[in-house]
Structures are given as C-alpha cells and as structure tokens.
C-alpha positions as CSV (number, residue, x, y, z in Angstrom):
1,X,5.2,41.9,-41.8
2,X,8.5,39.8,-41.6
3,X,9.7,42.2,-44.7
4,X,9.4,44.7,-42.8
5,X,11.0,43.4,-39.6
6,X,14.5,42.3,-42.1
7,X,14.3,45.4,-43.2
8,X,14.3,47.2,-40.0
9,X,17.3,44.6,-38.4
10,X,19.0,45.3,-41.7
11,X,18.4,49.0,-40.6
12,X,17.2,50.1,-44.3
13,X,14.2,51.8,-42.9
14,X,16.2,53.9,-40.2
15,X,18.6,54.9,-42.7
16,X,16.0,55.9,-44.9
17,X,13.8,57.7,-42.6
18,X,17.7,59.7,-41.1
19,X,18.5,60.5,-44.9
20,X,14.7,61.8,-45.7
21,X,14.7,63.8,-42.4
22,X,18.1,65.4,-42.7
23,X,17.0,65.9,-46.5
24,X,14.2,67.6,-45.9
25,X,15.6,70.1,-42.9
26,X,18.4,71.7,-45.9
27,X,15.4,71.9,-48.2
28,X,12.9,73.8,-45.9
29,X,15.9,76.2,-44.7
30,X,16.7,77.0,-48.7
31,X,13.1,77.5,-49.7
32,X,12.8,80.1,-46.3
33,X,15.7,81.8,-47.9
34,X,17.8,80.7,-44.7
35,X,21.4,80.2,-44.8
36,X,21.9,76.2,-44.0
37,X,25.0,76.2,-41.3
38,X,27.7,74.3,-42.7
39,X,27.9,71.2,-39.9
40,X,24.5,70.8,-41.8
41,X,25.7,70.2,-45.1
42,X,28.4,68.1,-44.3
43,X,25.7,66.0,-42.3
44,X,23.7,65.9,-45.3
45,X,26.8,64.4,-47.5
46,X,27.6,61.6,-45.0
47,X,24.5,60.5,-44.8
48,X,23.6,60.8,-48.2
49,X,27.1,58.4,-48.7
50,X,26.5,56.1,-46.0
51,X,22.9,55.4,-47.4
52,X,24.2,55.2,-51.0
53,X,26.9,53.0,-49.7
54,X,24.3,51.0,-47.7
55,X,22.1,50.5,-50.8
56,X,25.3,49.4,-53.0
57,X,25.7,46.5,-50.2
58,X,22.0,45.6,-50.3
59,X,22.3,45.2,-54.1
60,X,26.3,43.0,-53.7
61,X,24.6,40.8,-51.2
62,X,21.2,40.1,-53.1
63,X,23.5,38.9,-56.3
64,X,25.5,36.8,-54.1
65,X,22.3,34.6,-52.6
C-alpha cells in the first residue's frame, strides 16, 4: 500500500491513467471510422511527451539513490 501511495504523490498513476484515457479516446474514434479533431491529436502528443519525459525522470532519479 505505501507503493502505491509514492506512486500516486509522485503522480505516476494519474499520468498513467490521463495518457491511457486520452489513448484510448483517438483509438475508439479511428476504429469508428471518425475523423479525430486536431486539438485531439496534439493532446495526445503532449501527453504522450510529458509521460515519456516523466518516465525518463523516474529512471535518472532511481540511478542516482
């Protein structure tokens, strides 16, 4: 249970859970066939870098200890 808690205050699992959600909306609207609004796809990007960027921290800090 105290994994969990330093994960969320390290806010791993929101990131995770924002990156799968915003994932998973582009993915439902291509297999519909629906056109995914552009504001959508550069939501997708930024998140998708911010949560890479947060897992290349994650990794720095854990060599560091």
């Amino acid at each position: 249970m105290s994994e969990f808690i330093d994960l969320l205050r390290e806010s791993v699992i929101v990131q995770g859970v924002l990156t799968i959600g915003v994932i998973a909306t582009c993915c439902y609207l291509w297999v519909r066939g629906e056109v995914v609004p552009p504001e959508l796809l550069q939501v997708l990007w930024a998140v998708l870098a911010f949560w890479m960027g947060g897992k290349v921290q994650s990794v720095i800090q854990r060599g560091r200890r």
